[in-house]
TINU-231381 format. One record per residue: residue number from 1; residue in three letters; x, y negated, z negated of N, C-alpha, C in turn; chain. Coordinates in steps of 0.1 Angstrom, whole numbers, plus 5000, padded with zeros to 4 digits. Last residue first. Layout:
BEGIN
i:aa:n_east:n_north:n_up:ca_east:ca_north:ca_up:c_east:c_north:c_up:ch
NUM:ALA:X:Y:Z:X:Y:Z:X:Y:Z:A
...
This chain:
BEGIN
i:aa:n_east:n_north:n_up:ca_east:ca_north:ca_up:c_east:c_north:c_up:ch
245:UNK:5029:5120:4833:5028:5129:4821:5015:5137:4817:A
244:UNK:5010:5086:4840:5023:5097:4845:5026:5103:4833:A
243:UNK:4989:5066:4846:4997:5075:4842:5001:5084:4844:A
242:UNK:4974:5037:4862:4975:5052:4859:4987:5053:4850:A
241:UNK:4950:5013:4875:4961:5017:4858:4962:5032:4860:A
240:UNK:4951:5001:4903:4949:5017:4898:4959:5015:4885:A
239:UNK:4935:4972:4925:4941:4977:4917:4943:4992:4907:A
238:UNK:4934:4961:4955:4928:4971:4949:4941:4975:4937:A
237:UNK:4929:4928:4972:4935:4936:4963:4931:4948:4955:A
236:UNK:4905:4926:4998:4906:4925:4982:4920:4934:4984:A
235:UNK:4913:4913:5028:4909:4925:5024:4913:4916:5006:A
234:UNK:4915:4892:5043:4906:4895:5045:4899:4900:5037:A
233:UNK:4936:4862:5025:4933:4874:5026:4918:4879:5030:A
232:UNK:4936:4840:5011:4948:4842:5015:4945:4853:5023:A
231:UNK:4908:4829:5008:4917:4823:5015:4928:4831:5016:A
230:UNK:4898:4857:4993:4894:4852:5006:4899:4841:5014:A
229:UNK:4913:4850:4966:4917:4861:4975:4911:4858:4989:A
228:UNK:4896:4830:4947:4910:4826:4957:4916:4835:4971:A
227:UNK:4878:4843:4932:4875:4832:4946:4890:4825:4954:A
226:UNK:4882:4880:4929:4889:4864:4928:4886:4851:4938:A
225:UNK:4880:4905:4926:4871:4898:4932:4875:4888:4926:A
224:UNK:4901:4932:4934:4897:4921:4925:4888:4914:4931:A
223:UNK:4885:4966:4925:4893:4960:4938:4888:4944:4931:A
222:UNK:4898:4991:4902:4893:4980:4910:4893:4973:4917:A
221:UNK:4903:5019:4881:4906:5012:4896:4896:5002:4899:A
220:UNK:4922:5032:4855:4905:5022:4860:4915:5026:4874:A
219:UNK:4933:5056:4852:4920:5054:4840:4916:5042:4842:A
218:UNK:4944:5084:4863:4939:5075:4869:4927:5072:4854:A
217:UNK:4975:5106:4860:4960:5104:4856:4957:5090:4858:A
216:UNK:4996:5127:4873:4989:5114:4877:4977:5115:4868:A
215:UNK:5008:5153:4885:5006:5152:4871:5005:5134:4868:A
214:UNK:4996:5159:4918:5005:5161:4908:4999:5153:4895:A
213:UNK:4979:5127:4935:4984:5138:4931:4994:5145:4925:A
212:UNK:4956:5101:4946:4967:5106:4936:4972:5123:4936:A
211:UNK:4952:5074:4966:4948:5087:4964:4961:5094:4952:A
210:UNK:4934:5044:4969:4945:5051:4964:4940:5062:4961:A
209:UNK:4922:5023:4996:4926:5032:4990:4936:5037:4980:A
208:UNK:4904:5001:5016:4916:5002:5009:4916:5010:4992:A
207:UNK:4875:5000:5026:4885:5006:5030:4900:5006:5025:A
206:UNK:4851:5001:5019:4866:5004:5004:4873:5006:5017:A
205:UNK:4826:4971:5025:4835:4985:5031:4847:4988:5022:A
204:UNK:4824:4949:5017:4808:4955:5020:4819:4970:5018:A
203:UNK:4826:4917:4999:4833:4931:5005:4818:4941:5005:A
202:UNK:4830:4887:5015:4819:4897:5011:4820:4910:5011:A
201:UNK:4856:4882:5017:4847:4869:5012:4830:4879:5008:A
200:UNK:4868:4904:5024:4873:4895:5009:4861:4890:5008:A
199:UNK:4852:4925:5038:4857:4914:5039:4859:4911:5027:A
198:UNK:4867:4950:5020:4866:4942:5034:4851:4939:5033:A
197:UNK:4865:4966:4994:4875:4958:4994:4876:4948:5007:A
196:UNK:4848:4983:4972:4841:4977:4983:4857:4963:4985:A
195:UNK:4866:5015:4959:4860:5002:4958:4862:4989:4971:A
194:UNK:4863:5050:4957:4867:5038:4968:4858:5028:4960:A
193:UNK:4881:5068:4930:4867:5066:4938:4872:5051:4945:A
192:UNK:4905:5085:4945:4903:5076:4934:4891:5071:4940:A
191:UNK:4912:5115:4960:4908:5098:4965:4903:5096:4948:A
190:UNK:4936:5138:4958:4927:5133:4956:4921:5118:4956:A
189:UNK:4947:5162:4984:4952:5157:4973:4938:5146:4969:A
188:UNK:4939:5181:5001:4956:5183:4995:4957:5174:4981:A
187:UNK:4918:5181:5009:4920:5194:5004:4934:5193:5000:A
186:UNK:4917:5153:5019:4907:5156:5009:4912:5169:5004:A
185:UNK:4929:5158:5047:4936:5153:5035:4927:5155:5018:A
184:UNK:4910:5168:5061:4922:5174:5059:4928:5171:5047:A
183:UNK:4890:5145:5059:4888:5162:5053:4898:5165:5053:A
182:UNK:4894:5121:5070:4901:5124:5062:4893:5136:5054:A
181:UNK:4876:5126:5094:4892:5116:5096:4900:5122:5084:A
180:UNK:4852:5128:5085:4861:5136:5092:4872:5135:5094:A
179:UNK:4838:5110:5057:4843:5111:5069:4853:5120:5077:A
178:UNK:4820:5105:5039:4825:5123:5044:4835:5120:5055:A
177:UNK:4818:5078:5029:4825:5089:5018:4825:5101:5025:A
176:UNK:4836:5058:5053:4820:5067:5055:4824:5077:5041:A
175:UNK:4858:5039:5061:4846:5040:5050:4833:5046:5047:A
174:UNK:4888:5036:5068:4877:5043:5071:4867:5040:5055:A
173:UNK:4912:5019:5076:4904:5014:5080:4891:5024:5079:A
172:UNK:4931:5024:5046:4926:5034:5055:4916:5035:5065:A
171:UNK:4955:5005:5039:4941:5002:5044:4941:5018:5052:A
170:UNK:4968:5025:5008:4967:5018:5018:4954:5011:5020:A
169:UNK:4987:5051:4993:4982:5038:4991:4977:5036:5003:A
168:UNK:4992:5082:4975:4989:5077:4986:4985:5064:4987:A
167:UNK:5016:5091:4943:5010:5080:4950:5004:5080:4968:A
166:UNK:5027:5117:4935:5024:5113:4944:5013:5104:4947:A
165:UNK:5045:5136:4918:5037:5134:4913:5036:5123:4927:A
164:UNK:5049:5174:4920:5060:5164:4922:5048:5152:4927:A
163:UNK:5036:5198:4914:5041:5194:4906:5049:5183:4905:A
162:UNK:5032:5208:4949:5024:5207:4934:5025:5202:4926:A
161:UNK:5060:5199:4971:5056:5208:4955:5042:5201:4948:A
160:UNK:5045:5191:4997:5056:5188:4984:5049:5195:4973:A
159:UNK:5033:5197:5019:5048:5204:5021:5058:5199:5009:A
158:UNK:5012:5185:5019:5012:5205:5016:5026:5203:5015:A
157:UNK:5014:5160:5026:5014:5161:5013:5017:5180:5010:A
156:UNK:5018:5165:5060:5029:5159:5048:5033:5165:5034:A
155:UNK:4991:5176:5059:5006:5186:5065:5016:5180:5056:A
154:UNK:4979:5154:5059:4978:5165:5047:4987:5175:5049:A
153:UNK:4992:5132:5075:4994:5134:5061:4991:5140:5053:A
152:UNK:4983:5145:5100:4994:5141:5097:5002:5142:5086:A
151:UNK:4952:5145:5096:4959:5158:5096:4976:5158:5094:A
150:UNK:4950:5117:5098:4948:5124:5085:4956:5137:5086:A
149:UNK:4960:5110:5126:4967:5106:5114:4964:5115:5102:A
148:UNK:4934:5124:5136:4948:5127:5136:4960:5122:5129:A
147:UNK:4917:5106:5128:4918:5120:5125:4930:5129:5126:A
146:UNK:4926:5083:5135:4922:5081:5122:4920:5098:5119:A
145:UNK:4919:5087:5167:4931:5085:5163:4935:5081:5144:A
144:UNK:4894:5092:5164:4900:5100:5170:4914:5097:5165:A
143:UNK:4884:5061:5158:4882:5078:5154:4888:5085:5150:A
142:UNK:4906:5035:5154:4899:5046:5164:4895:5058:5154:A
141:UNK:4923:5018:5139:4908:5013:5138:4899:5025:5150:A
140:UNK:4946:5037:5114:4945:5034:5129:4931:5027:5131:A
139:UNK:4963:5030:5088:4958:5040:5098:4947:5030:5107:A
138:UNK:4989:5023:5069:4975:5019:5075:4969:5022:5088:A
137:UNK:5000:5031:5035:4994:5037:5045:4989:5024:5057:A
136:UNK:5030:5045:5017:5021:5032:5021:5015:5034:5033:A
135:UNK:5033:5063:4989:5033:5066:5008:5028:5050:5006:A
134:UNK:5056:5076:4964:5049:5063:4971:5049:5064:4984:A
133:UNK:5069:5102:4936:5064:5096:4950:5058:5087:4957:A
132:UNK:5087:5095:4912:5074:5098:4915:5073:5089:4932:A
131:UNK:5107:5108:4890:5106:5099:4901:5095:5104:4902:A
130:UNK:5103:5099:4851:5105:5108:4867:5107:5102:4880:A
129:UNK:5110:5078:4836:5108:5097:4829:5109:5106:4845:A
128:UNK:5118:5055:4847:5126:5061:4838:5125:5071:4832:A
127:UNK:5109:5057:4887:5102:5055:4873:5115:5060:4857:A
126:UNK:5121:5053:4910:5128:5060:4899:5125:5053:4889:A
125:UNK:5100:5065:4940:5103:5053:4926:5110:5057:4915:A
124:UNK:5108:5070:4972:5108:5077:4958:5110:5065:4948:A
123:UNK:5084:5063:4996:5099:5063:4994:5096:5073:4980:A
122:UNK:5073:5057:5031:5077:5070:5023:5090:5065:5011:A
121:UNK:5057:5049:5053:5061:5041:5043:5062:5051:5033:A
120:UNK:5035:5059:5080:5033:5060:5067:5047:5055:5059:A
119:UNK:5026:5038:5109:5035:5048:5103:5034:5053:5088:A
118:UNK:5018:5032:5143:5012:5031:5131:5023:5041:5124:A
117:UNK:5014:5008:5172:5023:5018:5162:5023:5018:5150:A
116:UNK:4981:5007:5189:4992:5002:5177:5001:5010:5172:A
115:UNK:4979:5029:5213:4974:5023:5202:4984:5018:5195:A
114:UNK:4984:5050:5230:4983:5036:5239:4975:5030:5229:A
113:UNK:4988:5079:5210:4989:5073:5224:4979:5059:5228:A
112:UNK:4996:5069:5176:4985:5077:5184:4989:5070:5197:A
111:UNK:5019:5067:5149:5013:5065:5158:5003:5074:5171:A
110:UNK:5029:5081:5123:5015:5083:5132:5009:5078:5141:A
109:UNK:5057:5095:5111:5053:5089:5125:5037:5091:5125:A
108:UNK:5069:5086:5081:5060:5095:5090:5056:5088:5096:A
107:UNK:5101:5081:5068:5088:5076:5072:5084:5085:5083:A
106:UNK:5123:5096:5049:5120:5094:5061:5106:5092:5063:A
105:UNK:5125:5076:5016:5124:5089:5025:5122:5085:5032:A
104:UNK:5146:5054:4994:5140:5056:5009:5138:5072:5010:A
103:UNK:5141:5044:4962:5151:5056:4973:5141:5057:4984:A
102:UNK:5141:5017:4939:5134:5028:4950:5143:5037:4961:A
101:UNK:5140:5012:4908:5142:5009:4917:5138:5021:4931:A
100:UNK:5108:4989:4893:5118:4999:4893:5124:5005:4907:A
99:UNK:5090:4974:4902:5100:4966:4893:5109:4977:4892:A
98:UNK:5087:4973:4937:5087:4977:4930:5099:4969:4917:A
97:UNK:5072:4972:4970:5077:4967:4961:5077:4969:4950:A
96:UNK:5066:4986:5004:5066:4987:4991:5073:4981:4984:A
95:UNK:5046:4978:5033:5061:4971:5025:5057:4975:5011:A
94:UNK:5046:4985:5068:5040:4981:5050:5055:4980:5044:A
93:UNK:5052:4956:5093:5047:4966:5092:5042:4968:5078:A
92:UNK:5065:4938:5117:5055:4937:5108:5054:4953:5108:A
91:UNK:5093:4912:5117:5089:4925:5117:5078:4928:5113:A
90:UNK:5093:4881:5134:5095:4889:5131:5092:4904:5126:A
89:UNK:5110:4855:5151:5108:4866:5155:5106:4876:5145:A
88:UNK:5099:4822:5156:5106:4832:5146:5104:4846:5151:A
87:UNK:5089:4797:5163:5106:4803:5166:5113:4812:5159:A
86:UNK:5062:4798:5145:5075:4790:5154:5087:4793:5154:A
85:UNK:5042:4813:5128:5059:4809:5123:5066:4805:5136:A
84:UNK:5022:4812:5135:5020:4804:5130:5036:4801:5121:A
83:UNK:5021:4833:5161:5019:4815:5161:5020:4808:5146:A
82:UNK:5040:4853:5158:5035:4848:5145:5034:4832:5149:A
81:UNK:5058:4884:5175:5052:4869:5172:5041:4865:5169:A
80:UNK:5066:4912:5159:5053:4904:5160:5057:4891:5164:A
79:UNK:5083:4948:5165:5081:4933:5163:5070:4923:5164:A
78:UNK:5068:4976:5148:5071:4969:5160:5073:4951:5154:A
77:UNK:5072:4985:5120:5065:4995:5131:5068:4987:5146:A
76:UNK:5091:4985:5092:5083:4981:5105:5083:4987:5115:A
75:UNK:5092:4990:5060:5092:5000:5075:5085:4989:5086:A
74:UNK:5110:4984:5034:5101:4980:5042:5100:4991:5056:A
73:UNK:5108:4979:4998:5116:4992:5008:5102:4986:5021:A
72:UNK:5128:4970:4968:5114:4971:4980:5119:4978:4993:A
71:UNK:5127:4951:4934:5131:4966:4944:5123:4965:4958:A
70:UNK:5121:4933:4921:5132:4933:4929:5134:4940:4937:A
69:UNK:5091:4919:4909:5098:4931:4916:5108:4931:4926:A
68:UNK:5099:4895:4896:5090:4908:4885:5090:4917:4894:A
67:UNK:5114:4877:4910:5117:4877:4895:5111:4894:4893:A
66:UNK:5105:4883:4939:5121:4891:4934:5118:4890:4919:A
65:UNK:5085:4873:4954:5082:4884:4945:5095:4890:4934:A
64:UNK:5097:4853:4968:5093:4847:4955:5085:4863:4947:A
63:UNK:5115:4872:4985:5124:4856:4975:5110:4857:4959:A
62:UNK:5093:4880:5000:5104:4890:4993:5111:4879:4976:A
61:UNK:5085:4858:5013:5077:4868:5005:5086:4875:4994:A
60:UNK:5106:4845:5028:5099:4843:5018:5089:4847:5008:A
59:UNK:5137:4856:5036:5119:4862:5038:5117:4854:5024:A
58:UNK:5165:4863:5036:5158:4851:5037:5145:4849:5040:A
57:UNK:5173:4892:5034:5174:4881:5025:5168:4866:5030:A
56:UNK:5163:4897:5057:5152:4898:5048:5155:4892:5034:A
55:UNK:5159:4883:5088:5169:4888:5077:5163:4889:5067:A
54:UNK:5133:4881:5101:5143:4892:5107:5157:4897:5100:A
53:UNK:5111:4884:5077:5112:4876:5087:5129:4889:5089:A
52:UNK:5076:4907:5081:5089:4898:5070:5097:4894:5082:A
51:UNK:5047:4907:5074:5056:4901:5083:5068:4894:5080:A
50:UNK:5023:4937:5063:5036:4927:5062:5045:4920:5074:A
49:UNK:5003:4947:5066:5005:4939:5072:5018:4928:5067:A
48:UNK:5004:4959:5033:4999:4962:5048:5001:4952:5054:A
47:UNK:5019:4971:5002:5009:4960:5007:5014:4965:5026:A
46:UNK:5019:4985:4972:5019:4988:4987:5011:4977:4994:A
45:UNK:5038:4980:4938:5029:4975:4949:5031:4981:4964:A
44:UNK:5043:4989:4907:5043:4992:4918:5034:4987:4931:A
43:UNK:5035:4971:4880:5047:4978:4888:5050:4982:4898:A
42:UNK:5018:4941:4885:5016:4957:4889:5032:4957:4883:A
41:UNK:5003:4915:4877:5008:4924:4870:5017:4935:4873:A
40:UNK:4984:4900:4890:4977:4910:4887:4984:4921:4878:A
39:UNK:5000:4881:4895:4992:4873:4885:4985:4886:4882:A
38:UNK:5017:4888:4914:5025:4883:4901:5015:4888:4892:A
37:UNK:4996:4884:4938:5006:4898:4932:5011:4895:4919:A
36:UNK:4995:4860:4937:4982:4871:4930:4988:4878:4928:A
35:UNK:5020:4849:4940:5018:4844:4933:5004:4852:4925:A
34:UNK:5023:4858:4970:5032:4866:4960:5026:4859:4947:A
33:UNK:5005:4844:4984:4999:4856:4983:5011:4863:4969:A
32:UNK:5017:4819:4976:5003:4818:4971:5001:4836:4970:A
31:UNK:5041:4826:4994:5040:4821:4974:5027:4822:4976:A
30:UNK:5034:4823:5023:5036:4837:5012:5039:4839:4998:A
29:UNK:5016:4814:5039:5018:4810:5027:5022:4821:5018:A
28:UNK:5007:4799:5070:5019:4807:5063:5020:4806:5047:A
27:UNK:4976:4788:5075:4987:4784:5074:4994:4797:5066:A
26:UNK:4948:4795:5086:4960:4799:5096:4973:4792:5091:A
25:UNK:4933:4789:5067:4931:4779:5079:4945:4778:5082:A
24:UNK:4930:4811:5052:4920:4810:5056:4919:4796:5067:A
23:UNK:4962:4821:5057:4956:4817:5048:4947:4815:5060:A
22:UNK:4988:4847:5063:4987:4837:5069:4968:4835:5060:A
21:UNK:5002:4870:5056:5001:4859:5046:5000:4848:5050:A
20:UNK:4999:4894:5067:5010:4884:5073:5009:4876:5064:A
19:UNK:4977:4902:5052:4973:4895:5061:4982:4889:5072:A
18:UNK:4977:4922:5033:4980:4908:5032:4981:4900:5042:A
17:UNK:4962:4946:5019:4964:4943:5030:4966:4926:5029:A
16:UNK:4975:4966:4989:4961:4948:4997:4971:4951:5009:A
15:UNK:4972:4980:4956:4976:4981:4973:4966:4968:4980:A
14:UNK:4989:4987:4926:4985:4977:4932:4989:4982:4950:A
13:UNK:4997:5002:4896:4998:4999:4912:4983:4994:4917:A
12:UNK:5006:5003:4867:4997:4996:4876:5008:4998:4889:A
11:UNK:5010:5026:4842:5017:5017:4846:5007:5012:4858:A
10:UNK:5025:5047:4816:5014:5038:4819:5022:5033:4832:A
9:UNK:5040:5080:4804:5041:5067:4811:5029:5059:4820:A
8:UNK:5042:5099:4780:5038:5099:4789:5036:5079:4791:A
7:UNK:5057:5105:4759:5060:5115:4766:5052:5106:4785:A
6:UNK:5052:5088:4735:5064:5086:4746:5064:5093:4757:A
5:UNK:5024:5098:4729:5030:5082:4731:5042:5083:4745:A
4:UNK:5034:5124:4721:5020:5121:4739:5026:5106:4736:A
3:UNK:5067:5125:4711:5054:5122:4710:5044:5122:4723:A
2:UNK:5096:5146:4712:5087:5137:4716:5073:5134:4716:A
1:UNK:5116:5157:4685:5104:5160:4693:5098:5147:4699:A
């Protein structure tokens, strides 16, 4: 017989907006940002604004996250030039990373008419008791178009079993606790209370989120307050100890 010990699985995720990993005096530094990621632990990470370069075996992000997460699964939404990568062309969109390994689902389209191309980052983590679901989010800086994405993703989340366990991550650029943008989604699945994560250097606004559902239990969340995060980064790191079982 198996024990509550074994039966049930710990583990950290981790979601930040990273900025392209360009630092507080516009230099490229993606060891320093993979180096907080390291230093916070996670198993699972969703990070935003990723700019990985056009071969990905040779991304510097990717390279120095590989020892403690090998796995990763990227979606870019459009190409970027990156004054601050010279003669580089390359992809920006979210980026999940994981110590365990990951199965692609089909990414959700949200982009909105004559706005940034926005998408949801869909995979499957084959945690060793289940697989468990991972969206990576970063929705839109309009209203209108932040409402429409939400309805997006509560249609999404309705259409998976109950019982099949589901990570939502992101920058949700929204921070009003009613906000209309995300009522739809509120009825499918559940926000982890929001911690104050924009600006790094004075976080006033949660807009970076984890929402949980299915057989998930959430027992901290915090967003870090590190005097180093405001050089690499606008947004805090938001961190979620959960379990699974």
């Amino acid at each position: 017989m198996t024990d509550q010990h074994e039966a049930t699985r710990r583990f950290r995720m981790v979601t930040w907006n990273i900025h392209s990993c360009i630092d507080h005096r516009g230099r490229y530094t993606p060891e320093r940002t993979a180096r907080v990621i390291r230093l916070l632990a996670p198993d699972i990470v969703a990070l935003q604004e990723a700019n990985l370069a056009s071969e990905p075996d040779r991304d510097r992000l990717l390279k120095a996250l590989a020892p403690d997460l090998p796995h990763w699964l990227f979606a870019p939404t459009h190409e970027r030039g990156c004054a601050h990568r010279p003669g580089e062309t390359t992809n920006f969109g979210n980026l999940i990373v994981s110590r365990w390994p990951i199965h692609p689902e089909t990414p959700l389209e949200l982009s909105h008419a004559n706005r940034e191309p926005r998408q949801a980052l869909r995979a499957r983590v084959e945690l060793p008791e289940a697989c468990l679901h991972c969206w990576a989010v970063h929705l839109g800086l309009g209203v209108i178009e932040r409402r429409e994405q939400g309805r997006r993703l509560a249609e999404a989340v309705e259409r998976l079993a109950g019982d099949e366990p589901l990570i939502l991550a992101g920058d949700f650029n929204e921070w009003l606790p009613r906000a209309r943008s995300l009522r739809a989604l509120h009825r499918q699945i559940t926000r982890l209370p929001p911690q104050r994560s924009f600006p790094a250097a004075r976080p006033l606004l949660p807009l970076d989120q984890v929402w949980i559902r299915g057989p998930l239990h959430a027992h901290a969340l915090t967003a870090v307050r590190d005097p180093i995060v405001p050089r690499i980064s606008d947004h805090l790191p938001v961190v979620a100890d959960l379990s699974l079982g």
